[in-house]
TIVO-2410 file (N, C-alpha, C; in nm, 3 decimals):
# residues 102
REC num residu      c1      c2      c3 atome chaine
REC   1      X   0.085  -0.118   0.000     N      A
REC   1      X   0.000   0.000   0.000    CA      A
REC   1      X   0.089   0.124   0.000     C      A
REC   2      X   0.087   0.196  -0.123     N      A
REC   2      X   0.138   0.322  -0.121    CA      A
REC   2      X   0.130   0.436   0.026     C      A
REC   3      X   0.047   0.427   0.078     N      A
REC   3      X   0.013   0.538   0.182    CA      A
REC   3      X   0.074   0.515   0.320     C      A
REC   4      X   0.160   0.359   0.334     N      A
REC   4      X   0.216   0.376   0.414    CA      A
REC   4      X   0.328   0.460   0.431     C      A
REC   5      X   0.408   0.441   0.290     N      A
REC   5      X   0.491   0.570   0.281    CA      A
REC   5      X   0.519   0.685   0.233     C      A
REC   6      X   0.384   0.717   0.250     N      A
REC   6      X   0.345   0.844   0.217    CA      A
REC   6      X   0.355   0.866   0.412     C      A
REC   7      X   0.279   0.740   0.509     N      A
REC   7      X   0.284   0.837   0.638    CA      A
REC   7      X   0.430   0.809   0.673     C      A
REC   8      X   0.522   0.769   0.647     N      A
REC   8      X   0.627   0.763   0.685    CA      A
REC   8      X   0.721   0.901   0.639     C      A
REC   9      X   0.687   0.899   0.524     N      A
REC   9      X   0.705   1.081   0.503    CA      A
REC   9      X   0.672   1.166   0.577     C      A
REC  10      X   0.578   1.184   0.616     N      A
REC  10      X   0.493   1.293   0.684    CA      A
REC  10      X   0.554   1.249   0.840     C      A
REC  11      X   0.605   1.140   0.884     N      A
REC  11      X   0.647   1.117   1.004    CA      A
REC  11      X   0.787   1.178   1.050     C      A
REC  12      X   0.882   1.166   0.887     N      A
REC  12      X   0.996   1.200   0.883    CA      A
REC  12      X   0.988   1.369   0.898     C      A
REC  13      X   0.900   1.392   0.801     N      A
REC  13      X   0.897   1.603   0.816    CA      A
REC  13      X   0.915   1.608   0.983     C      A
REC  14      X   0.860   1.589   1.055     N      A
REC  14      X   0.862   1.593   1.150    CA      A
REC  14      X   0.947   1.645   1.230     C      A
REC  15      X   1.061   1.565   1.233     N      A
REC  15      X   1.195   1.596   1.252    CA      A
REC  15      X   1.257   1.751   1.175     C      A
REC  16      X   1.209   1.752   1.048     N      A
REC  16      X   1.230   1.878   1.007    CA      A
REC  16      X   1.188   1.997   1.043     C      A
REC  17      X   1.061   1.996   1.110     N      A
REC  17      X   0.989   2.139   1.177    CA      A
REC  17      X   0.996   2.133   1.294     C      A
REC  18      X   1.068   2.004   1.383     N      A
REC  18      X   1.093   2.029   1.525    CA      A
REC  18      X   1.225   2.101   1.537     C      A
REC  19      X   1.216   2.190   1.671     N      A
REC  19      X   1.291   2.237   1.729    CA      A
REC  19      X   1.406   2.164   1.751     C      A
REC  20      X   1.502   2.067   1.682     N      A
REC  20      X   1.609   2.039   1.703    CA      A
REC  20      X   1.617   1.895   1.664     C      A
REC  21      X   1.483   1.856   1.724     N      A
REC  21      X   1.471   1.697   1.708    CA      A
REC  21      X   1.480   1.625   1.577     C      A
REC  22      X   1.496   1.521   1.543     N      A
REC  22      X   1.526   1.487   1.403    CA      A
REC  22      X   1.498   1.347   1.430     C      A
REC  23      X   1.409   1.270   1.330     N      A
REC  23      X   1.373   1.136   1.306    CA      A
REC  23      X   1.493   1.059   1.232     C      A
REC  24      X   1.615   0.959   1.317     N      A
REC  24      X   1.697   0.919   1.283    CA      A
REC  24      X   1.706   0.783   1.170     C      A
REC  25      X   1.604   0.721   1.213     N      A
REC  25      X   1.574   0.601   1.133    CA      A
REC  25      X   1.437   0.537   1.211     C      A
REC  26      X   1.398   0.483   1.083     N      A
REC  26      X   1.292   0.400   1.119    CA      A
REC  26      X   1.256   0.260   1.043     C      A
REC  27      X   1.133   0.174   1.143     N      A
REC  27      X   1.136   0.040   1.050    CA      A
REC  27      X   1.014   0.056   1.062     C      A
REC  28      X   0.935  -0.059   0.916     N      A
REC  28      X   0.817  -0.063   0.954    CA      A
REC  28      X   0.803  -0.217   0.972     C      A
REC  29      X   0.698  -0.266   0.990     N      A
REC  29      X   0.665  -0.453   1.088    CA      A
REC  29      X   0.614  -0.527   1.004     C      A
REC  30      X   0.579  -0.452   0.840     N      A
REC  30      X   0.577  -0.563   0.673    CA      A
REC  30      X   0.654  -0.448   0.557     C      A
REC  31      X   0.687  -0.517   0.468     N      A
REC  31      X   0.725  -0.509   0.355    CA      A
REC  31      X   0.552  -0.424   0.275     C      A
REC  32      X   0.472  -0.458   0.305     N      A
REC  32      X   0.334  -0.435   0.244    CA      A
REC  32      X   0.219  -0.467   0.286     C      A
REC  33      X   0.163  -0.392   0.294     N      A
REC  33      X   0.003  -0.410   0.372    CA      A
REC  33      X  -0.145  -0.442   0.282     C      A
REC  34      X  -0.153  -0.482   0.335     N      A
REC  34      X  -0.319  -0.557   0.228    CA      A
REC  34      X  -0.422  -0.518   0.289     C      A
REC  35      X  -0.558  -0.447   0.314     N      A
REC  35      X  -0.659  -0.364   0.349    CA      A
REC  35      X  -0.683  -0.463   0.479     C      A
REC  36      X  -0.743  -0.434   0.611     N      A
REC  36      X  -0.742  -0.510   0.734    CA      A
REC  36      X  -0.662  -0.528   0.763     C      A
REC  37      X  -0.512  -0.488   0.750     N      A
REC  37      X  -0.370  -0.562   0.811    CA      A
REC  37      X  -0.369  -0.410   0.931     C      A
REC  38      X  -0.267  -0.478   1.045     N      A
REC  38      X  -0.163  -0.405   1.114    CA      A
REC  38      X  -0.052  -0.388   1.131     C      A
REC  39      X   0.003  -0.333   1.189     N      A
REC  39      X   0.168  -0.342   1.182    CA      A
REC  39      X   0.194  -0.201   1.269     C      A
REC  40      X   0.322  -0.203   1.232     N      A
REC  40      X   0.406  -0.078   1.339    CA      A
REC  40      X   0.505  -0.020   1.297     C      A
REC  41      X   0.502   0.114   1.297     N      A
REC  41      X   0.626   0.176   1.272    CA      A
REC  41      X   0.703   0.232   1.390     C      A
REC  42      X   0.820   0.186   1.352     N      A
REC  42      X   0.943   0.241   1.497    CA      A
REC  42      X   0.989   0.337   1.438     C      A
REC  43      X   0.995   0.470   1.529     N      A
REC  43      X   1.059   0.568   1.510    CA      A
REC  43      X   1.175   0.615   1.613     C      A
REC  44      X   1.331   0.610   1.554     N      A
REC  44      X   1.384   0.667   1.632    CA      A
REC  44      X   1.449   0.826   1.620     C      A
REC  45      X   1.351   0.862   1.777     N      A
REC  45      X   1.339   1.058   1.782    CA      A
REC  45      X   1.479   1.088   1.823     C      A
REC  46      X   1.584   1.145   1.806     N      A
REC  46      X   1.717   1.203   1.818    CA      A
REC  46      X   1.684   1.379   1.874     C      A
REC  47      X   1.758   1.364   1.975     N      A
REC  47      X   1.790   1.498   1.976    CA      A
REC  47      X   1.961   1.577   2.007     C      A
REC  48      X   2.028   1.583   1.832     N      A
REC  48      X   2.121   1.581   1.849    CA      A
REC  48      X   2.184   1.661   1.919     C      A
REC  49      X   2.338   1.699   1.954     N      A
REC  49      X   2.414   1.793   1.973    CA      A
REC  49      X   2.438   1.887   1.899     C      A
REC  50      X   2.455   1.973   1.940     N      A
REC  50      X   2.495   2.080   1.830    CA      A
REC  50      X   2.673   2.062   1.798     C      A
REC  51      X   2.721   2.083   1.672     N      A
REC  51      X   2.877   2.075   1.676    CA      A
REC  51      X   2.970   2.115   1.790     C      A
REC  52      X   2.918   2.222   1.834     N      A
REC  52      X   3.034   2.277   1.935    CA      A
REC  52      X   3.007   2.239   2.055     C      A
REC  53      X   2.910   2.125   2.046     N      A
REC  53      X   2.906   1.995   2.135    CA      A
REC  53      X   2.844   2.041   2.280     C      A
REC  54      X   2.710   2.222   2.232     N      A
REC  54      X   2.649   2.189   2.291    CA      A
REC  54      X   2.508   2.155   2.256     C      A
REC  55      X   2.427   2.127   2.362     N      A
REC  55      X   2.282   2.106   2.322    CA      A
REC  55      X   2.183   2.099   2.432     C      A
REC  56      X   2.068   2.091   2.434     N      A
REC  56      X   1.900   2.117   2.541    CA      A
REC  56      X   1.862   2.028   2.539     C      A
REC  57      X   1.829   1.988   2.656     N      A
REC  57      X   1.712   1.921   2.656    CA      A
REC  57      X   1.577   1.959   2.615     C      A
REC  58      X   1.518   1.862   2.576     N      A
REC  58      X   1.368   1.890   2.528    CA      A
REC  58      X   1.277   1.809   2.666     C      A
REC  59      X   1.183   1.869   2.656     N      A
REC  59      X   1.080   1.850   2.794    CA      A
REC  59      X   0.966   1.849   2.669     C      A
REC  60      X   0.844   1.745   2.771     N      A
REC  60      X   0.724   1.752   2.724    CA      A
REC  60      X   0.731   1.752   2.538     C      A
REC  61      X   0.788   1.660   2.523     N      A
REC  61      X   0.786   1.635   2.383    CA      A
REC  61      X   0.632   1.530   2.328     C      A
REC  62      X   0.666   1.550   2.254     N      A
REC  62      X   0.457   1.476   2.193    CA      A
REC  62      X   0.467   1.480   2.039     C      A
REC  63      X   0.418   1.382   1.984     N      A
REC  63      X   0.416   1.352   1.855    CA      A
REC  63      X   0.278   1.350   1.768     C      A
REC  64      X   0.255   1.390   1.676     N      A
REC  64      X   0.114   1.409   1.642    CA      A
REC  64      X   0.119   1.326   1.509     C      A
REC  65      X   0.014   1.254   1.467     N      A
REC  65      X   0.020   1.175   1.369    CA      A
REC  65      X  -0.076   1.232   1.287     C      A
REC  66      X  -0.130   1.257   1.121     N      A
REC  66      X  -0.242   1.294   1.066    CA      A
REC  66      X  -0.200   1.191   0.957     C      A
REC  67      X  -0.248   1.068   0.934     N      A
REC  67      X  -0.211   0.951   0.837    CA      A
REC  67      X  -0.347   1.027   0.720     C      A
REC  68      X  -0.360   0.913   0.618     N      A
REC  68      X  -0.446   0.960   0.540    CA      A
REC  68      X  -0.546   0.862   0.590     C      A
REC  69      X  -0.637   0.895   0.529     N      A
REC  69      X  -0.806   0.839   0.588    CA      A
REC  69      X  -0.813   0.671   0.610     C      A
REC  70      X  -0.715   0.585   0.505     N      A
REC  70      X  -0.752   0.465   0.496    CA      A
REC  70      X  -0.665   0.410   0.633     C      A
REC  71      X  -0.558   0.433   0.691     N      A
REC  71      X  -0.469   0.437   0.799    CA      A
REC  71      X  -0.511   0.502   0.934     C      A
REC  72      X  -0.518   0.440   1.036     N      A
REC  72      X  -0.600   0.448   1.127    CA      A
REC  72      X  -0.447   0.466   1.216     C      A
REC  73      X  -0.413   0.502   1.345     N      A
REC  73      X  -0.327   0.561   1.432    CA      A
REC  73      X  -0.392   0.620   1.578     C      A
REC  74      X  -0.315   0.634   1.680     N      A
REC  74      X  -0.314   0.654   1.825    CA      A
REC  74      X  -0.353   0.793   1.770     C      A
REC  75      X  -0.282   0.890   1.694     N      A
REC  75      X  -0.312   1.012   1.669    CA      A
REC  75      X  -0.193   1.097   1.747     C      A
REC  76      X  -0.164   1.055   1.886     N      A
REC  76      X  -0.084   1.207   1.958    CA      A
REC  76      X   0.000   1.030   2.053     C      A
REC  77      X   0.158   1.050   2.031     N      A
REC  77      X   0.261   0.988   2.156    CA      A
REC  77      X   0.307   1.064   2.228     C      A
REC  78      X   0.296   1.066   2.360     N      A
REC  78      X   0.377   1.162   2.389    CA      A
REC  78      X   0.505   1.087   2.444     C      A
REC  79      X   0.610   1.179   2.445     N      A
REC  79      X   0.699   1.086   2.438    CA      A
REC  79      X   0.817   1.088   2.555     C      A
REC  80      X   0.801   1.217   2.636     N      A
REC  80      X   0.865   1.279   2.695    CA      A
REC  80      X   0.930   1.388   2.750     C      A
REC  81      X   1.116   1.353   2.799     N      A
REC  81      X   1.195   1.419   2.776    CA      A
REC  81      X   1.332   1.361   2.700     C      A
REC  82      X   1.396   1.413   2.669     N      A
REC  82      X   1.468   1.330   2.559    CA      A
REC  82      X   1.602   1.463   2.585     C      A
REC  83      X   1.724   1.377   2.680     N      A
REC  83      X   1.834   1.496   2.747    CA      A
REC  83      X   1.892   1.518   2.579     C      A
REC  84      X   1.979   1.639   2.584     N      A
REC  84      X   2.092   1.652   2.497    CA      A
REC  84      X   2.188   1.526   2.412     C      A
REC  85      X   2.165   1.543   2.344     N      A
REC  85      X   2.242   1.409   2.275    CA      A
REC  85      X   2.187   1.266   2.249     C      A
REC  86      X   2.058   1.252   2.351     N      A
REC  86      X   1.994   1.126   2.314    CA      A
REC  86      X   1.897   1.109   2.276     C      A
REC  87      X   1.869   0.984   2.229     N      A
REC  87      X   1.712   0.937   2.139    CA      A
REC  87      X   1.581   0.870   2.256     C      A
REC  88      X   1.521   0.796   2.179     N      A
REC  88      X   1.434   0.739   2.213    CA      A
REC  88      X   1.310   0.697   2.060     C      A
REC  89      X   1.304   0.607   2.134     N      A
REC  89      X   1.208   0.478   2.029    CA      A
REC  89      X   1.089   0.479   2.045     C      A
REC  90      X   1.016   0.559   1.986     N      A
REC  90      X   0.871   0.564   1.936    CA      A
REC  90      X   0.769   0.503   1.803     C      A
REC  91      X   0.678   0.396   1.892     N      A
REC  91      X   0.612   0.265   1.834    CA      A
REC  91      X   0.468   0.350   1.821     C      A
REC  92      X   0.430   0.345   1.656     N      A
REC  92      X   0.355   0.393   1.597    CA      A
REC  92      X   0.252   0.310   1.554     C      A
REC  93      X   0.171   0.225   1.627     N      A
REC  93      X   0.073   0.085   1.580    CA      A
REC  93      X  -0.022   0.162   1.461     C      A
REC  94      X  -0.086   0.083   1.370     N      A
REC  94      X  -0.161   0.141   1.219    CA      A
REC  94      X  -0.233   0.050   1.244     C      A
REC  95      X  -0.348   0.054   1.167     N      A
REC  95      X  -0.455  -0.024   1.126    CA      A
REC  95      X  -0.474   0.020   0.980     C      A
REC  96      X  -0.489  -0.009   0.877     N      A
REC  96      X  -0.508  -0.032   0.761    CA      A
REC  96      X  -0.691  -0.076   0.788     C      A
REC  97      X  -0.751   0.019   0.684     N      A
REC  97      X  -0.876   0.029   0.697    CA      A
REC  97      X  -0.928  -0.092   0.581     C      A
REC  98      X  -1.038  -0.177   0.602     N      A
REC  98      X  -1.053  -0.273   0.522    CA      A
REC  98      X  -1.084  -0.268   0.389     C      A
REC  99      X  -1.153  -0.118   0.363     N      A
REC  99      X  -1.213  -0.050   0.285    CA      A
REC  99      X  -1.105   0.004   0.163     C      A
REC 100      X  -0.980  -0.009   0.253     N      A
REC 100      X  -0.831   0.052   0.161    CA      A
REC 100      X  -0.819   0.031   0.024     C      A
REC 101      X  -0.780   0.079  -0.099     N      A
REC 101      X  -0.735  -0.016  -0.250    CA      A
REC 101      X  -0.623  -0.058  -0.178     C      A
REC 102      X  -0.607  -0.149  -0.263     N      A
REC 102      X  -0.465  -0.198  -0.263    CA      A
REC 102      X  -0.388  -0.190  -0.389     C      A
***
């Protein structure tokens, strides 16, 4: 199903309009989804250093999901705090709507 990575896009921007944070890598839990399937995407949230090796912590961090209609999602993770320099692993469960093309 195309639209999974289409939300995996939209998962990655993410990292691009946060304040520092950056989506380092991720997996998803099939190769391809068939309408009624589930699965999971792992996201790992980074919050790097800056070069001159400094950097913030982030507080009250939260993740917002807007998949497209056939992809079903928690909607909002929150995820934390996430110190200077480190990540954390955020599990994104989907439902694939039965109704989906394939």
């Amino acid at each position: 199903m195309k639209n999974i990575r289409l939300l995996v896009v939209l998962l990655l921007a993410f990292g691009v309009v946060s304040a520092g944070l950056s989506v380092t890598n991720y997996t998803i839990s099939k190769n391809s989804f068939a309408p009624g399937d589930s699965g999971v995407i792992l996201l790992v949230v980074s919050n790097p250093m800056l070069s001159t090796g400094v950097g913030y912590k982030m507080t009250g961090v939260a993740v917002s999901y807007f998949p497209p209609p056939e992809i079903t999602t928690s909607g909002v993770n929150n995820i934390g705090d996430i110190d200077a320099g480190g990540y954390t692993l955020v599990s994104v469960p989907i439902k694939i709507s039965k109704n989906a093309k394939s």
